[in-house]
ZADO-1210 file (C-alpha; in nm, 4 decimals, padded with zeros to 6 digits):
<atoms>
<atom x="03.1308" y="05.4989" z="09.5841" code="UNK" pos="1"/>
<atom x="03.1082" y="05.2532" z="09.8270" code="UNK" pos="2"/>
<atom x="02.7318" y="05.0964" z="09.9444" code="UNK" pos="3"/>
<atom x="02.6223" y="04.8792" z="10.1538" code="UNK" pos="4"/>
<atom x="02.3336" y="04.6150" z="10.1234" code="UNK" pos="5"/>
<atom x="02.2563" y="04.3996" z="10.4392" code="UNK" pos="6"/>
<atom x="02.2560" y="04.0095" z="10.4429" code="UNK" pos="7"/>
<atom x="02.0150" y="03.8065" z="10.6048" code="UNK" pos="8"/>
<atom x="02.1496" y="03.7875" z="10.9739" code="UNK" pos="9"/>
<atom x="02.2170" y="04.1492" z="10.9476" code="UNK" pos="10"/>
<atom x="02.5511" y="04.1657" z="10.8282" code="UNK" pos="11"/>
<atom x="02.6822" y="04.4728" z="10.5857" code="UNK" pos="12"/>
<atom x="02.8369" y="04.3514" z="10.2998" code="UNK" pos="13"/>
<atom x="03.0341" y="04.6535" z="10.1560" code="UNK" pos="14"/>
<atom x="03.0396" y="04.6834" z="09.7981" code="UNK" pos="15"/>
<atom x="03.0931" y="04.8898" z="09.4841" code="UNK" pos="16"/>
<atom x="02.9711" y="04.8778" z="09.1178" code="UNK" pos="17"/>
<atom x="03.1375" y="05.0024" z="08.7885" code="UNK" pos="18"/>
<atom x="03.0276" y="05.0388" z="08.3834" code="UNK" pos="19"/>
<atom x="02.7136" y="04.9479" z="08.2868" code="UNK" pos="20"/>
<atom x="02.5294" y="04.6136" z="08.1305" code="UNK" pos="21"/>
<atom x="02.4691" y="04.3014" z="08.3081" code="UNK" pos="22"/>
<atom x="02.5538" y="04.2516" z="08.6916" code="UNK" pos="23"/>
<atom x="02.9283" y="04.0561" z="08.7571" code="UNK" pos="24"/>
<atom x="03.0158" y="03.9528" z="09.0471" code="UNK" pos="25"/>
<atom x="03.3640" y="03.9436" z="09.1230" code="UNK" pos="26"/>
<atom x="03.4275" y="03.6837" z="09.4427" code="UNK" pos="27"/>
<atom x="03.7769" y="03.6955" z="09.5816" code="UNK" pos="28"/>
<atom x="03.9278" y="03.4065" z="09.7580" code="UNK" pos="29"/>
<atom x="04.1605" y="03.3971" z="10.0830" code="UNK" pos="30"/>
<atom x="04.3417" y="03.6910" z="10.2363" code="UNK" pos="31"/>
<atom x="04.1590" y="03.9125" z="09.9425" code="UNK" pos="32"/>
<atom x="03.9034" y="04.2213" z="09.9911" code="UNK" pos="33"/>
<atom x="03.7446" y="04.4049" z="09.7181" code="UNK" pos="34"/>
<atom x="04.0442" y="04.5855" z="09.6165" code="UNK" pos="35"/>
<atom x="04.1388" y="04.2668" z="09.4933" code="UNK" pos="36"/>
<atom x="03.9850" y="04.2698" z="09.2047" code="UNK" pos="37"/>
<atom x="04.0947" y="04.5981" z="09.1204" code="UNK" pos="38"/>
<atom x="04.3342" y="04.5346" z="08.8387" code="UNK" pos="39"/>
<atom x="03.9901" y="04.3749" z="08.6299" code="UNK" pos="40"/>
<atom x="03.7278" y="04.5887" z="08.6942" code="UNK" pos="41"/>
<atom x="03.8640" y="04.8663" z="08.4098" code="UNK" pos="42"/>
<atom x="03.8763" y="04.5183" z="08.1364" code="UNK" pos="43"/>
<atom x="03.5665" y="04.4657" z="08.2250" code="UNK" pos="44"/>
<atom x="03.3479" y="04.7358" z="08.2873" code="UNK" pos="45"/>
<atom x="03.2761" y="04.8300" z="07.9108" code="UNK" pos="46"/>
<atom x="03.0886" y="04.5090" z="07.9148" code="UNK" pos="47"/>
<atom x="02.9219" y="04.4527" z="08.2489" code="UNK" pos="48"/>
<atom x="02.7896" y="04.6438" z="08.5866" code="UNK" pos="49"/>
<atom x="03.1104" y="04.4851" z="08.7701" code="UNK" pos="50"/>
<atom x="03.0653" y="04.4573" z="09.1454" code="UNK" pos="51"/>
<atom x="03.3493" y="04.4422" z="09.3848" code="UNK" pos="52"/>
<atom x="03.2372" y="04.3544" z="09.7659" code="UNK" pos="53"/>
<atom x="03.4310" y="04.2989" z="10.0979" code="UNK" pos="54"/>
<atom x="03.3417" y="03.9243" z="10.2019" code="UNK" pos="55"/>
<atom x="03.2005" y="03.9193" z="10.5663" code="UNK" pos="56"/>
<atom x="03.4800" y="04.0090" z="10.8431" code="UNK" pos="57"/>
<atom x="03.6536" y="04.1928" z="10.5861" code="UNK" pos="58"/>
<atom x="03.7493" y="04.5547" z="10.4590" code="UNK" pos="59"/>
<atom x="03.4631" y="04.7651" z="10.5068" code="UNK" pos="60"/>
<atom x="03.2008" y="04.5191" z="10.5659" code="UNK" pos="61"/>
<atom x="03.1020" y="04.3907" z="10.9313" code="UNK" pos="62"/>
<atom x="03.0558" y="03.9941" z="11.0697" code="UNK" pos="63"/>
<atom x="02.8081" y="03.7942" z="11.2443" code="UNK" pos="64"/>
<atom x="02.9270" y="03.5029" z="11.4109" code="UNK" pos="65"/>
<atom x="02.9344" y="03.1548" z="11.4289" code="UNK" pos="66"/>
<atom x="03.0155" y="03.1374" z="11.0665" code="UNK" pos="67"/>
<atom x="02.8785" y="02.9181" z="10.8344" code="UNK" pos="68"/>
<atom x="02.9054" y="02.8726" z="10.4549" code="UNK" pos="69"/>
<atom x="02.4955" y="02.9463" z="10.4273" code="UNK" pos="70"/>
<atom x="02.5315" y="03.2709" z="10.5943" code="UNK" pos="71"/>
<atom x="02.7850" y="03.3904" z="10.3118" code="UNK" pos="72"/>
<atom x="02.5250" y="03.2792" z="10.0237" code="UNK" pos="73"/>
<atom x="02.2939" y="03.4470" z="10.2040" code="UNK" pos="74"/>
<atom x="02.5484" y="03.7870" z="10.1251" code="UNK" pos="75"/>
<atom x="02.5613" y="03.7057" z="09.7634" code="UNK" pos="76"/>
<atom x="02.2042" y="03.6266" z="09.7279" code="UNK" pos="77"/>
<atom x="02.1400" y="03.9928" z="09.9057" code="UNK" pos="78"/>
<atom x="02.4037" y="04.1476" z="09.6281" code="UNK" pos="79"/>
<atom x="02.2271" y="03.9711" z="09.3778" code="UNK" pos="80"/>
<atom x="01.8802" y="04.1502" z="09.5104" code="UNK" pos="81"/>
<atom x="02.0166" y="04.5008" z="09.5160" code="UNK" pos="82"/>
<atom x="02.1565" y="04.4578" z="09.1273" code="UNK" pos="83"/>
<atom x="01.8150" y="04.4206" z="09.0951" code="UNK" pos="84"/>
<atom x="01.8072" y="04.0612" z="08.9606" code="UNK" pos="85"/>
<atom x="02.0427" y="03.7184" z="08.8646" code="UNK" pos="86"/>
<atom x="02.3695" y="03.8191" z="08.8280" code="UNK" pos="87"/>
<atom x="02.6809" y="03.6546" z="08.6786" code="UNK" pos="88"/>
<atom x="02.9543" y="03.5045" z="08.9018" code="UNK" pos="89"/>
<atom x="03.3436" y="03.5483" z="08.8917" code="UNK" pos="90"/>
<atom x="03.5186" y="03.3696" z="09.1912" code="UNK" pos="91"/>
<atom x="03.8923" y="03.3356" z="09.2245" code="UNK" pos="92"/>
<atom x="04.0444" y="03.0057" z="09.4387" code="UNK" pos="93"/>
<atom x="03.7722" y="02.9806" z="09.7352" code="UNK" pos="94"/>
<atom x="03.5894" y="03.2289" z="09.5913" code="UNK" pos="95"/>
<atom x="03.5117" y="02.9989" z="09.3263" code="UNK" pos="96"/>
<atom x="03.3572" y="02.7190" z="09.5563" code="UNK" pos="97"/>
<atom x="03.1412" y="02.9779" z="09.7317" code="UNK" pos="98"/>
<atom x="03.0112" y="03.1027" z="09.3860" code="UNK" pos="99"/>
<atom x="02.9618" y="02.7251" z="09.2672" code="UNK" pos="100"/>
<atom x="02.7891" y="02.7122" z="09.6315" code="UNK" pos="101"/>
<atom x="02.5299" y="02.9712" z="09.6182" code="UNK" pos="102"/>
<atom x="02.4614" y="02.8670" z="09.2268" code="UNK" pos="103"/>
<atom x="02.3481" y="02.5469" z="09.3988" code="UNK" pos="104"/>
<atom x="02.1616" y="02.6894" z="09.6847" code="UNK" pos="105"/>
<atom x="01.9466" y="02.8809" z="09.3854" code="UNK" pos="106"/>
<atom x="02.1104" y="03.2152" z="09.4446" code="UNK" pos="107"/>
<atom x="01.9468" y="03.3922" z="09.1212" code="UNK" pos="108"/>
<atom x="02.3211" y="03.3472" z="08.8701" code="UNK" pos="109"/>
<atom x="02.3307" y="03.3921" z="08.4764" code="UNK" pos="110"/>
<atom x="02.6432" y="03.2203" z="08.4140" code="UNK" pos="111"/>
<atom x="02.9355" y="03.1097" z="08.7334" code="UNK" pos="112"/>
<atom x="03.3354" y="03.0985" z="08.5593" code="UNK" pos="113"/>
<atom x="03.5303" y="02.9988" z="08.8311" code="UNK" pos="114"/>
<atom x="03.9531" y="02.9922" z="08.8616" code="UNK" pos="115"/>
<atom x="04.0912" y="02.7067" z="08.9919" code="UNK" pos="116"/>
<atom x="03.9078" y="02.6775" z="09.3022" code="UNK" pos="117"/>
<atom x="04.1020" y="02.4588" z="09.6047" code="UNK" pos="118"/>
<atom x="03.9719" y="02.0656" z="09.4969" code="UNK" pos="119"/>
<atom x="04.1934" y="01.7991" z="09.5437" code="UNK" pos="120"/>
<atom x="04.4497" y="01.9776" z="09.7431" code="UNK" pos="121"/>
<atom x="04.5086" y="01.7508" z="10.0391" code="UNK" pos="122"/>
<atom x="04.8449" y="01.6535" z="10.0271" code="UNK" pos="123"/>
<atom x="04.8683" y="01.5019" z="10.3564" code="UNK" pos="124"/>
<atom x="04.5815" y="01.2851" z="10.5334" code="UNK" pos="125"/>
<atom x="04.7546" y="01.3050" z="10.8548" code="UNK" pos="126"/>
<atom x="04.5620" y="01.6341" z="10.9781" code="UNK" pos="127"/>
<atom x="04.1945" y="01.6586" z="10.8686" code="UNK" pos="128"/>
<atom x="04.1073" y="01.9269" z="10.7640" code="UNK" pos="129"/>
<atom x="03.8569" y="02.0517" z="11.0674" code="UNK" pos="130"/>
<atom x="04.1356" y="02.0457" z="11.2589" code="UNK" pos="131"/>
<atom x="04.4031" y="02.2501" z="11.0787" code="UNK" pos="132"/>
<atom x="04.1311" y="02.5360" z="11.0406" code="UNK" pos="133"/>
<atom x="04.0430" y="02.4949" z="11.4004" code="UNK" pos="134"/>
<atom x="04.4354" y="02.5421" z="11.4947" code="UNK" pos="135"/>
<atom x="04.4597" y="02.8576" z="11.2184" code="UNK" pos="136"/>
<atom x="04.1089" y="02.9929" z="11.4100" code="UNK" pos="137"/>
<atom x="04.2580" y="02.9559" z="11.7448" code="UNK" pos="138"/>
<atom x="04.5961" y="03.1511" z="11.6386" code="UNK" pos="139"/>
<atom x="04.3531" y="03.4396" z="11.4843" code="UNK" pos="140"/>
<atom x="04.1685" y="03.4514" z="11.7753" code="UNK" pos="141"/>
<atom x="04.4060" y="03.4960" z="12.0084" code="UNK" pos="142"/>
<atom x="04.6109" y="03.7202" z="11.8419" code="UNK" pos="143"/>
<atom x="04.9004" y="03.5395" z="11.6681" code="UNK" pos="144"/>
<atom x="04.7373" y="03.6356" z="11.3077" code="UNK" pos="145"/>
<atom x="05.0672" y="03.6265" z="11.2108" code="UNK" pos="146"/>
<atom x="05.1369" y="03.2741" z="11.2551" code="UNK" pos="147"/>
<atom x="04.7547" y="03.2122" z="11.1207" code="UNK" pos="148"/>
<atom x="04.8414" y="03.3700" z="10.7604" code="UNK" pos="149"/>
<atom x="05.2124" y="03.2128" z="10.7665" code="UNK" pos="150"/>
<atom x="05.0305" y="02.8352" z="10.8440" code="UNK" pos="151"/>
<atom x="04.8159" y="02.8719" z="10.5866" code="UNK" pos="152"/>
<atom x="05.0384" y="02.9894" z="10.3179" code="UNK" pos="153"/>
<atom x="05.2574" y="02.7006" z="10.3991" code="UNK" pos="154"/>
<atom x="04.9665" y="02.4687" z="10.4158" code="UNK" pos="155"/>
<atom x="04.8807" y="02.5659" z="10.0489" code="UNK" pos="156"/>
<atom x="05.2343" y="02.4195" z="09.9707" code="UNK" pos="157"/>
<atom x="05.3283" y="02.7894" z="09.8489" code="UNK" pos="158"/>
<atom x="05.7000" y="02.8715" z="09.8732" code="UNK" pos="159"/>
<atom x="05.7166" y="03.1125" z="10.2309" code="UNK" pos="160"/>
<atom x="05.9323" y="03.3891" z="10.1969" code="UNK" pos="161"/>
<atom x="06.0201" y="03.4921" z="10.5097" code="UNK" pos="162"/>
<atom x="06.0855" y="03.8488" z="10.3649" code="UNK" pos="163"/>
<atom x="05.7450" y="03.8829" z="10.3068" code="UNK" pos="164"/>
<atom x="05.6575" y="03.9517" z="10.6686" code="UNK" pos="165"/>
<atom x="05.8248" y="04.3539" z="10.5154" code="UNK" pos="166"/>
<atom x="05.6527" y="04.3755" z="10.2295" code="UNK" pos="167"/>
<atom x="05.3249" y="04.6253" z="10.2384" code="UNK" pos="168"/>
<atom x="05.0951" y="04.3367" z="10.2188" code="UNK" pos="169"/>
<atom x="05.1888" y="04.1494" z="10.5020" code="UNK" pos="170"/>
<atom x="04.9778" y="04.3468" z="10.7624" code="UNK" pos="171"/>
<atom x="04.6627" y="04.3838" z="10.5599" code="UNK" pos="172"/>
<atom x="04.6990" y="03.9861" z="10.5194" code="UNK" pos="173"/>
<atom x="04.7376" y="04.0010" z="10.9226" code="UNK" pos="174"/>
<atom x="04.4570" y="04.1456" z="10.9450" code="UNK" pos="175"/>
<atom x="04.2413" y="03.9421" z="10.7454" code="UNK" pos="176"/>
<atom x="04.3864" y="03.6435" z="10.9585" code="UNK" pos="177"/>
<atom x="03.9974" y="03.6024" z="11.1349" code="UNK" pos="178"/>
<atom x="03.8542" y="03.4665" z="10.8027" code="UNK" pos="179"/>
<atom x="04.1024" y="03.2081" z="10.6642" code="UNK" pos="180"/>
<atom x="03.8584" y="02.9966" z="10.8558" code="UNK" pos="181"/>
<atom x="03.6020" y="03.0851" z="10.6647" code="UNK" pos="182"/>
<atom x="03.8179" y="02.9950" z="10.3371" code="UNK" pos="183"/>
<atom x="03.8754" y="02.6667" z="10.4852" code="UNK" pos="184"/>
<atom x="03.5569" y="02.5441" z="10.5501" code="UNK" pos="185"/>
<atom x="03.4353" y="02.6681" z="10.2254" code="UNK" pos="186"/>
<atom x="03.7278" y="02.4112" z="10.1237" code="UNK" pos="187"/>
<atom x="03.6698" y="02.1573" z="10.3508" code="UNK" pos="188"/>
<atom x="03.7693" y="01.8087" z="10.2199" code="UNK" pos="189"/>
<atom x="03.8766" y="01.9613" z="09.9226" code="UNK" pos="190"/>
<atom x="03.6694" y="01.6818" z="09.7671" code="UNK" pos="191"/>
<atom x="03.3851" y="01.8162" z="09.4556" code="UNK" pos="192"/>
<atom x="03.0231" y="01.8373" z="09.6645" code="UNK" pos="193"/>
<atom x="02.9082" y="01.6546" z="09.2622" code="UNK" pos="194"/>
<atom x="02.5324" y="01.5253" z="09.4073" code="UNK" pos="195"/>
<atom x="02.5581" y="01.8483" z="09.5249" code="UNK" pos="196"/>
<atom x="02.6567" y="02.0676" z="09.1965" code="UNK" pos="197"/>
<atom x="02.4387" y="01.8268" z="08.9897" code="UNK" pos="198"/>
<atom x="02.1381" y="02.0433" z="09.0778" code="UNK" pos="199"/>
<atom x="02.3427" y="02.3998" z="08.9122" code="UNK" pos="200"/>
<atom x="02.1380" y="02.4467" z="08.5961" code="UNK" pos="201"/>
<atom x="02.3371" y="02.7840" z="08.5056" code="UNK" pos="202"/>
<atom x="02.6478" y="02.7365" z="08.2483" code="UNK" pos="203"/>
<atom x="02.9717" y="02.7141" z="08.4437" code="UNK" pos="204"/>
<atom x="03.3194" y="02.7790" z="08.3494" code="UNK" pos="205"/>
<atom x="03.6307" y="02.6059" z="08.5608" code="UNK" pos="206"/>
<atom x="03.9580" y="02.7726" z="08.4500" code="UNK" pos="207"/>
<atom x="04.2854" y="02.6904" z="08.5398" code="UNK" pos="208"/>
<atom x="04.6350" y="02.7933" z="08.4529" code="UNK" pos="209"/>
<atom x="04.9034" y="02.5827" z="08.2531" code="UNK" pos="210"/>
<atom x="05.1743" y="02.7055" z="08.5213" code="UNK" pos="211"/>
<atom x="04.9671" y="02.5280" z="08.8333" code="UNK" pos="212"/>
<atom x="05.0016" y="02.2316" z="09.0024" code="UNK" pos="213"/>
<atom x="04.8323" y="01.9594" z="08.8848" code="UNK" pos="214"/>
<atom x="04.4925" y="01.9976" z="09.1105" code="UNK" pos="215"/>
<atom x="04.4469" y="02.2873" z="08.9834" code="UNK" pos="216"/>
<atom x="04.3666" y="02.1129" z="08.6482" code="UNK" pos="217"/>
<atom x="04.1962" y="01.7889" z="08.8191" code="UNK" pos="218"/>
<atom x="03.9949" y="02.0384" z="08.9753" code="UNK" pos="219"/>
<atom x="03.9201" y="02.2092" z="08.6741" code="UNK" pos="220"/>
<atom x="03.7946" y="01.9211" z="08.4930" code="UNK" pos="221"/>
<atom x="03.5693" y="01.7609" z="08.7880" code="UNK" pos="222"/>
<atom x="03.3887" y="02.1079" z="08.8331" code="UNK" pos="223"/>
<atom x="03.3076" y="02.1016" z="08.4695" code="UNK" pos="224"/>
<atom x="03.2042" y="01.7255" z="08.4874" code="UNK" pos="225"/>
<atom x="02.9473" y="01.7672" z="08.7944" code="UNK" pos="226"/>
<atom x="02.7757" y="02.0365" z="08.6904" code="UNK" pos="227"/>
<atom x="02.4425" y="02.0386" z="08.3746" code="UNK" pos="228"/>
<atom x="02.6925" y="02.2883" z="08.1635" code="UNK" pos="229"/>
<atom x="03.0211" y="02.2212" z="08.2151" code="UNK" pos="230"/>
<atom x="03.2980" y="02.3988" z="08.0509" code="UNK" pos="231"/>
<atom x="03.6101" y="02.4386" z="08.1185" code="UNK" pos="232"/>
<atom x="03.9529" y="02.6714" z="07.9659" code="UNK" pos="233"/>
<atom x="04.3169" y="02.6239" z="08.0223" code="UNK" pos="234"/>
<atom x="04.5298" y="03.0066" z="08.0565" code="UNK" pos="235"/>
<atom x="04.8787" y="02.9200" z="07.8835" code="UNK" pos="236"/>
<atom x="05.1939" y="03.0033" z="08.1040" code="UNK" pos="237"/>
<atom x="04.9730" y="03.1211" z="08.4162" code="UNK" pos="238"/>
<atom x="04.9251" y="02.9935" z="08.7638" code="UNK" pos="239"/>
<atom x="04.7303" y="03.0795" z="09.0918" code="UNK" pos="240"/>
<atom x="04.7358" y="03.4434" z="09.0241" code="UNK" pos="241"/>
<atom x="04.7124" y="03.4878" z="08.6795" code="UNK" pos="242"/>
<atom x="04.7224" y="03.7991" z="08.4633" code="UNK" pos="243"/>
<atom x="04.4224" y="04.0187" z="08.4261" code="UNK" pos="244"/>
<atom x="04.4946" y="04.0290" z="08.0936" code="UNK" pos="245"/>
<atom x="04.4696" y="03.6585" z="08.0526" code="UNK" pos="246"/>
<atom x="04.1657" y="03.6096" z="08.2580" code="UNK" pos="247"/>
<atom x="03.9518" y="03.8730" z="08.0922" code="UNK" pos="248"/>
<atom x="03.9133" y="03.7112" z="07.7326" code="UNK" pos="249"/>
<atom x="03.7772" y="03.3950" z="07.8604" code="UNK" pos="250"/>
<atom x="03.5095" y="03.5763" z="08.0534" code="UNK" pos="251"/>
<atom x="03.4436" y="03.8126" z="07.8188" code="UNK" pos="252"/>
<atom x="03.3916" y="03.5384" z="07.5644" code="UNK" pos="253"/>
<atom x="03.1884" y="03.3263" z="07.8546" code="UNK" pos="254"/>
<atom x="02.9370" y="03.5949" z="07.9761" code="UNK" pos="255"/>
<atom x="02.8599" y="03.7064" z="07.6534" code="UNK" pos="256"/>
<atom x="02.8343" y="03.3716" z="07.4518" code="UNK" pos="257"/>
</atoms>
């Protein structure tokens, strides 16, 4: 069933919770509602209360603007109030650097395992990044969402398909064009915030698969470095969007160390 709990400007966040035990988060990245997480909530829900929630501007939930990174801690710190206490964080890509965010903005966390979250990137100082997300907001918000989702694919050095524009996902991707700048300020520099994670007193995990490019594993390893209890785990054979079936024993082994 889906609820609703409002953030601190107002917004809904819309979100649903399944199984029972301690509160998980689950904290998709770019182009991803709460039906992302779909495929993990069933591995996981013998264990924990998993929660699944539509990020601001997305699925079921509703938007206040300007954005700002503060105002989507403020939506996880109100999730985190009506599980009735700290909860633990899952984030996926730039998920993972808004659930490293909140942990250091004292959003109430147990434990934060991240996957591969977008540091070190940049392969091109020749655009900053403030002005490639301005250029993707302007296409959103002017209706070429189209060309907003195929920029930033490309700009994440992923192989574009073109035969992806027929594929079922293509229009809910569309759709979601508004927020990619949200993703990419949550990115930003693409540079670790470490003065800023040394204050995260909650054990963190940084994950990254074998299969990725190698930021994915610099970024891995800096995470784990700037933060009180730093760990990190490698997934063998997996990239950016690894199995379920991979993921799931390193969190289960995390959460409940």
């Amino acid at each position: 069933m889906v609820q609703t709990v409002k953030s601190a400007d107002g917004t809904l966040i819309a979100y649903e919770q399944t199984g029972s035990g301690a509160p998980l988060v689950m904290v998709g990245g770019a182009l991803s509602a709460r039906q992302g997480a779909a495929a993990l909530v069933p591995l996981l829900a013998g264990d924990f209360t998993v929660i699944t929630f539509d990020r601001r501007g997305r699925g079921e939930s509703t938007d206040t603007q300007p954005y700002a990174v503060e105002r989507e801690i403020e939506d996880l710190r109100a999730l985190a109030g009506a599980a009735g206490g700290p909860v633990h964080l899952y984030g996926h890509s730039s998920g993972g650097i808004l659930c490293l965010e909140a942990a250091a903005a004292g959003v109430p966390v147990g434990k934060v395992a991240v996957y591969e979250p977008p540091y070190f990137t940049h392969r091109s100082r020749d655009e900053p990044w403030q002005v490639f997300a301005n250029k993707v907001k302007t296409l959103a918000d002017t209706g070429h969402g189209d060309q907003a989702v195929e920029a930033f694919i490309r700009h994440t050095g992923a192989h574009f398909d073109e035969g992806i524009k027929q594929t079922p996902w293509w229009p809910a991707a569309v759709a979601l064009a508004p927020t990619l700048f949200y993703d990419l300020t949550l990115t930003a520099d693409a540079v670790v915030p470490e003065e800023r994670f040394a204050g995260i007193s909650a054990p963190v995990l940084a994950l990254y698969g074998d299969a990725s490019p190698d930021w994915a594993a610099a970024s891995a390893a800096a995470v784990a470095s700037s933060v009180k209890d730093g760990h990190q785990g490698v997934l063998p054979g997996q990239g950016h969007a690894a199995a379920p079936e991979a993921v799931v024993p390193f969190l289960l082994g995390f959460f409940h160390d």
